[in-house]
N, C-alpha and C positions, 0 to 999 in steps of 0.2 A: 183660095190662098194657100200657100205649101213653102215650104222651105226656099224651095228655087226664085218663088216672089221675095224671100225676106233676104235671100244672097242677093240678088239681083237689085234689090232697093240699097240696102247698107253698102255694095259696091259701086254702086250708082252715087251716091251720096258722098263718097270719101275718096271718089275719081279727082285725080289731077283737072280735069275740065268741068269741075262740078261748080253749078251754081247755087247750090244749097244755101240758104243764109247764115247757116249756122253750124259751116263745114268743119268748124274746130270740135262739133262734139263727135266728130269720128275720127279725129287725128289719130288716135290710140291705138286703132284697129290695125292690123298684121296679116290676117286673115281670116275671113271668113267660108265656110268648109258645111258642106250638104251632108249630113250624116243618116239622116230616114227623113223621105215626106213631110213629118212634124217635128225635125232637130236640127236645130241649126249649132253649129260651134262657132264662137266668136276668138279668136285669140288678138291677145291687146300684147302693147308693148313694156306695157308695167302695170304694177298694181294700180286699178281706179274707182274708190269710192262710190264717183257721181256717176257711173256706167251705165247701170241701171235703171235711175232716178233720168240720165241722159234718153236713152232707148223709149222712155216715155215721151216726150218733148213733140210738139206736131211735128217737126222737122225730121223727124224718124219713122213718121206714117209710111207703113208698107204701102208700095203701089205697083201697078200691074205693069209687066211688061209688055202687053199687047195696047196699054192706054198711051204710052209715051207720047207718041203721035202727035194726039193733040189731046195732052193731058189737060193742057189748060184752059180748055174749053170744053174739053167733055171727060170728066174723071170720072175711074170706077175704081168702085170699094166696095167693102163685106160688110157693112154697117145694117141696120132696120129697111131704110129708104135708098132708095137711088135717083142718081141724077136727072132729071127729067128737063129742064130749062133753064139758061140764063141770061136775062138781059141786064149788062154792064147798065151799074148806076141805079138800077130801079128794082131787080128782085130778082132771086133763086128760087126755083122749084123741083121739090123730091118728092117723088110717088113710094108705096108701100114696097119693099122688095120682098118678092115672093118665093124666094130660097133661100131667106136668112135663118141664121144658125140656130138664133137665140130665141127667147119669147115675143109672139107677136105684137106691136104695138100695138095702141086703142086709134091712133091717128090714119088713115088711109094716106095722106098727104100734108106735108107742110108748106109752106111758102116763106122766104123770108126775104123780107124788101128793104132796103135803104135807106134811110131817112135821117138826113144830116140836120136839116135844115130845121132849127127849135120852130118856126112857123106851123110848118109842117106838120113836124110831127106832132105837137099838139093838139091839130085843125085832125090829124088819121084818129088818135086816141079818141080824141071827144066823139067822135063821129061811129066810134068802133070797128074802125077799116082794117084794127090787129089784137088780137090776142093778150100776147106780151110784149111789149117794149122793155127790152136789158140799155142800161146807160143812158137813159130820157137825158137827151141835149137842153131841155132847159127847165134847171130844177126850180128856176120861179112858179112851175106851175106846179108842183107837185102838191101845195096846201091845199088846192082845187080841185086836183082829184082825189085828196084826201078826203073834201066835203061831201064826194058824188059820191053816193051808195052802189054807181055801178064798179066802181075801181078799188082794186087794193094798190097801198103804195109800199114795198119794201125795201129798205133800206140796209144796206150792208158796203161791204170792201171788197175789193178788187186787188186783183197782185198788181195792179199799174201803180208806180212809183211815177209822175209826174215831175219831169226835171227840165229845166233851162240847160240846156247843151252847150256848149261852149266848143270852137272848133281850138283847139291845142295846140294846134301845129299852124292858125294862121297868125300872124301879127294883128293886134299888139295881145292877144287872147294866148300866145304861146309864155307870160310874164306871167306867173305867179301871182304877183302882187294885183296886178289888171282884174285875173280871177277870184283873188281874194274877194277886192271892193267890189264887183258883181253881187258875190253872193252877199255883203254887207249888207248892199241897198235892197235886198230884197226882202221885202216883209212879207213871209207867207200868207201869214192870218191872214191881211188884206186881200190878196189874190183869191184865195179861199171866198171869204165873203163876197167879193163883188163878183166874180166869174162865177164860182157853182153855189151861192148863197147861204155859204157856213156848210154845205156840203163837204165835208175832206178832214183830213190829217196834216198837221203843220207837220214834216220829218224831215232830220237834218243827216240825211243817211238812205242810201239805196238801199233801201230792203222794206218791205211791208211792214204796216205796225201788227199786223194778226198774227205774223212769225213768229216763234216761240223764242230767237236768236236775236229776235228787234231790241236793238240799244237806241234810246232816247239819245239825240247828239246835236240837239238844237241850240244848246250852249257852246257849240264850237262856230255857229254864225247868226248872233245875233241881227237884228235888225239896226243896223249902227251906219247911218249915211254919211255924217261926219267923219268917222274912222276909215268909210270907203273912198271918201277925197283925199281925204292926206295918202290913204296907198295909191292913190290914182297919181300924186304928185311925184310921190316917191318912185313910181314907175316911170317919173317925164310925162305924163299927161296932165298936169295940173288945170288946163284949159279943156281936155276932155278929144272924146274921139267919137266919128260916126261910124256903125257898124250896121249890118246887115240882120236883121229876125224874120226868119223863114217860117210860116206856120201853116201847119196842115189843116186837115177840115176840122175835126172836132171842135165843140164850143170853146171847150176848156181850154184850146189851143185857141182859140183866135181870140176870146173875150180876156182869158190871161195873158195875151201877152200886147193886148192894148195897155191895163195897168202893169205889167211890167217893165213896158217901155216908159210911161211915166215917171215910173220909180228910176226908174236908169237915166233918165232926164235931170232927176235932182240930182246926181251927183257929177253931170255933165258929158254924157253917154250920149249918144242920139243915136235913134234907131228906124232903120229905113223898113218898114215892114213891108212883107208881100207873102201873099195867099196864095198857099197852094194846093191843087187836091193832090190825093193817094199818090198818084201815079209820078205827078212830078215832086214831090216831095222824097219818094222813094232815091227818085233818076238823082234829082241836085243835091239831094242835104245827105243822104244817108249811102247814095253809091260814089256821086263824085263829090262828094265832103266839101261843097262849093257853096258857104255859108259862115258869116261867124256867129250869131245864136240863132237857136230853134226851141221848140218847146214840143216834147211830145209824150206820152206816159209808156213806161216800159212794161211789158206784160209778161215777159217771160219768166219764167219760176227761176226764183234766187238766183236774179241774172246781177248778179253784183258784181260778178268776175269778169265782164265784158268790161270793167275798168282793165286788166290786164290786156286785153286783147289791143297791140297799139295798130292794127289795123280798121278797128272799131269806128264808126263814122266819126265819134268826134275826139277820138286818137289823140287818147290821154296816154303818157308817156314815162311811167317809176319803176325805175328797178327792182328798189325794194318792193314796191306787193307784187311785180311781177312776179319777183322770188318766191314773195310768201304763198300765193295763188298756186305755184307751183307745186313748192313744199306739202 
């Protein structure tokens, strides 16, 4: 990798014709300029703080220009391991790369496999078919292998902010009010408990609670179903509406948002659910914004500003933080 890969990636990236997901964190750029093998110069359009802190982001992974091709199937990178295999659905494979820069690993090979399905993955752990499991889809069993002396269980936080999405711009979800009693009727604790089993953080606010910037703000939407009818009235829906809940694979998506269509039941909400995997959840909810709720946890680092973005899949629409985002 050399400068020409990292021009070549950052103007790749902030192309008029880029698919990048996350093409606003190059907006800035003006030019970028080859100055030796290991220098690159970036020039932006004004002062920007998060430039830096952006340029880390996966979305700014340098990548090769002889990979393009079929990056998506076969990508190369400067990392420890290299690509070795992948079968969609069931598992990736990296072998030891033998001209890497840095200290060699202790691993000759990793694998890493798929496993949606809390059965499943379960039935691999007990059996010891892996290693480590990041994000065990169903934390009922985790007191069980807490008991086994073969297992360690640790427990910690993730930057996913878990949110009910609301589309903004479809009817009747574009009324204020509509969104308010949404969030009225939703009792997090509940969700929490029954989906990942007291697992979680009740937060009334995009941003992690481990952020040093995390405001407690659960007091600005109680759990108040009552209060969510009269706004559901006062919006004209006093008899209630049916809508649309789009849900991906993850547990937490499908088991949460069986109880939260419940809860959106009591205050006369009905909700037509349908599952979907990766692929088409990408296509329908999050490209062509063809959905009025979905549930899915956000991962990207103090992504609170994709509320300004009114391109955003679920194309929330305020001037004022526009501004203030801006600012």
């Amino acid at each position: 990798m050399d400068a020409e890969d990292v021009k070549f990636s950052l103007d790749r990236a902030r192309a008029d014709d880029s698919t990048n997901a996350q093409k606003g964190l190059f907006a800035g750029i003006t030019d970028v300029s080859v100055i030796d093998p290991l220098t690159v110069q970036i020039t932006l359009d004004q002062p920007n703080g998060n430039f830096l802190f952006n340029l880390a982001w996966g979305d700014a992974v340098i990548v090769a220009p002889e990979s393009i091709a079929d990056i998506a199937s076969n990508p190369i990178g400067t990392g420890p391991f290299m690509f070795t295999d992948w079968v969609q659905g069931d598992r990736l494979e990296l072998t030891l790369n033998p001209d890497y820069w840095g200290e060699t690993p202790a691993l000759q090979s990793a694998t890493f496999r798929f496993i949606s399905d809390p059965t499943a993955a379960f039935a691999a752990v007990m059996a010891e078919d892996v290693d480590v499991f990041t994000g065990f889809p169903a934390p009922e069993n985790l007191p069980q292998f807490e008991a086994d002396p073969r297992f360690q269980v640790l427990v910690g936080n993730t930057e996913g902010e878990t949110i009910l999405s609301t589309n903004n711009k479809m009817p009747p979800f574009d009324n204020v009010l509509v969104r308010e009693a949404v969030a009225l009727a939703i009792d997090r604790q509940a969700i929490i408990d029954g989906a990942m089993f007291g697992l979680g953080t009740p937060i009334g606010t995009h941003f992690a609670p481990h952020n040093p910037a995390y405001l407690d703000l659960l007091s600005k939407s109680p759990h108040d179903p009552d209060r969510a009818k009269e706004l559901l009235a006062d919006a004209g829906f006093a008899d209630g509406f049916t809508t649309t809940l789009k849900l991906p694979p993850p547990s937490y998506a499908r088991r949460g948002g069986e109880i939260i269509a419940s809860q959106l039941r009591e205050i006369g909400i009905q909700t037509e659910i349908t599952n979907l995997e990766w692929a088409q959840w990408i296509e329908e909810v999050f490209t062509n914004k063809d959905f009025g709720l979905s549930i899915v946890s956000n991962t990207s680092p103090m992504d609170n500003g994709i509320s300004a973005n009114t391109d955003y899949y679920f194309q929330y629409y305020n001037p004022a933080f526009q501004a203030v985002m801006e600012e």
